[in-house]
TINU-498093 format. One line per field, with one value per residue (C-alpha): x, y, z; residue in three letters; residue number from 1. Coordinates in nm, 3 decimals, decimal comma. Each point is the difference from the previous one (the first is absolute). Example, Ala and Ser with C-alpha at 12.3 -4.5 7.8 and 13.67 -1.06 7.14 Angstrom:
TINU-498093
c1 = (1,230|0,137)
c2 = (-0,450|0,344)
c3 = (0,780|-0,066)
residu = (ALA|SER)
num = (1|2)
//
This chain:
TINU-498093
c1 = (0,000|0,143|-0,040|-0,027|-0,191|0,164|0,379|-0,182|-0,055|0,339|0,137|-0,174|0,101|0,383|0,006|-0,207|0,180|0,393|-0,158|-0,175|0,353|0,149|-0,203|0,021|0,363|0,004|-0,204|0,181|0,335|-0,142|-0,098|0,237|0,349|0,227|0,357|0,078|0,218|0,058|-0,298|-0,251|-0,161|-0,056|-0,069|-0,303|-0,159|0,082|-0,309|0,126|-0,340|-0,363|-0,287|-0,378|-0,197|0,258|0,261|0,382|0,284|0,385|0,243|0,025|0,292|-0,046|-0,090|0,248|-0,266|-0,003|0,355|-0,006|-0,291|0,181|0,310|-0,171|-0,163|0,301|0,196|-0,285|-0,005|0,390|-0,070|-0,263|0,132|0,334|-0,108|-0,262|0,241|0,264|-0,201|-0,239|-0,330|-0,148|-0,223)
c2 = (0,000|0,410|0,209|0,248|-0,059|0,230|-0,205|-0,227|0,301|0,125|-0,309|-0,017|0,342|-0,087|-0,325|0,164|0,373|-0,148|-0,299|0,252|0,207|-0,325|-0,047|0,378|-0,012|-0,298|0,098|0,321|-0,208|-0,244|0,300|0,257|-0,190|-0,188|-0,076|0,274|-0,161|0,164|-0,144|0,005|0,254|-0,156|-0,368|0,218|0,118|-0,293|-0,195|-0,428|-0,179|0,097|-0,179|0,035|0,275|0,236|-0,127|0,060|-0,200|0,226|-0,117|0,217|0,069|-0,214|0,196|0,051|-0,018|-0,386|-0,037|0,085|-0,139|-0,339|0,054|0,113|-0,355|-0,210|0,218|-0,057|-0,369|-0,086|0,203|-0,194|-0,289|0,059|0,166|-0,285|-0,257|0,209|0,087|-0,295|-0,051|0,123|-0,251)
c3 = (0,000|-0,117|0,250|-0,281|-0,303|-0,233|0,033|-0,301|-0,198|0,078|-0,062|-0,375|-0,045|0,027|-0,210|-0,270|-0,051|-0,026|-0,213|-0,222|-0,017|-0,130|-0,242|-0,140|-0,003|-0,173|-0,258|-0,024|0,008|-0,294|-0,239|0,020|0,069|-0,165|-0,066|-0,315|-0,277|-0,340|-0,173|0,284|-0,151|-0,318|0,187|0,144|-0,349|-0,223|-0,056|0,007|0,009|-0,093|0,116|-0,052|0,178|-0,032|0,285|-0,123|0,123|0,052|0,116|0,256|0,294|0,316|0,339|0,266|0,243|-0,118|0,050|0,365|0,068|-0,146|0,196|0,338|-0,042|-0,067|0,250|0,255|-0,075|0,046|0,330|0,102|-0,072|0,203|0,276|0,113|-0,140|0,246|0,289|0,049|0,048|0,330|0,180)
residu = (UNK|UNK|UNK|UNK|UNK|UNK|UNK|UNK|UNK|UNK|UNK|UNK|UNK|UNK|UNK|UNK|UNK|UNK|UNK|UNK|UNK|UNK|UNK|UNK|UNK|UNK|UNK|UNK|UNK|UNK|UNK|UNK|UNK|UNK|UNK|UNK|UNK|UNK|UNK|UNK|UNK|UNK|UNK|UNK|UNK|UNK|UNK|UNK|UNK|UNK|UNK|UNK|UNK|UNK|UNK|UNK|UNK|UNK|UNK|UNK|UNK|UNK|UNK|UNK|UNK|UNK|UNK|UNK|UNK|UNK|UNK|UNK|UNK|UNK|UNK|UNK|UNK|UNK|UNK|UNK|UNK|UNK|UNK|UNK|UNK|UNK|UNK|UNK|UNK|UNK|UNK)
num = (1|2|3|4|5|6|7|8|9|10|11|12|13|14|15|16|17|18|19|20|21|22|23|24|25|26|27|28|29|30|31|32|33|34|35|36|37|38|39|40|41|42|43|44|45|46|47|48|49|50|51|52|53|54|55|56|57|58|59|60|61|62|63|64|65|66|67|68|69|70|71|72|73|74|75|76|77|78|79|80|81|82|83|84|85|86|87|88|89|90|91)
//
């Protein structure tokens, strides 16, 4: 039992604003950066595939965001892995 009823809403309220700020960021991060190479700019206007209703395929740059986001996992994996490996599991 809460003594105080609005901890839940508190609660929600933290979860949901730094997982909406996530999410913006990424989205942000996805769109607008990339690793810059001499033809980037032409890998971004170059039309490779067509396919019906009007969709076009480029072969566009991939995101930096994505990059992280890959090593953060594998970096947060090895941890992982090591540290319980290392310390143990507490009973």
């Amino acid at each position: 039992m809460r003594y105080f009823e609005l901890i839940g809403i508190q609660h929600f309220a933290l979860y949901l604003l730094p997982a909406l700020a996530v999410i913006l960021v990424f989205i942000a991060g996805l769109g607008y950066s990339h690793f810059h190479r001499r033809d980037s700019q032409e890998r971004m206007q170059k039309i490779i595939e067509k396919f019906p209703g009007g969709i076009e395929g480029r072969n566009a740059p991939f995101p930096l965001v994505l990059y992280l986001i890959i090593a953060g996992t594998v970096i947060w994996c090895l941890a992982y892995i090591f540290l319980i490996g290392g310390l143990g599991v507490k009973y």
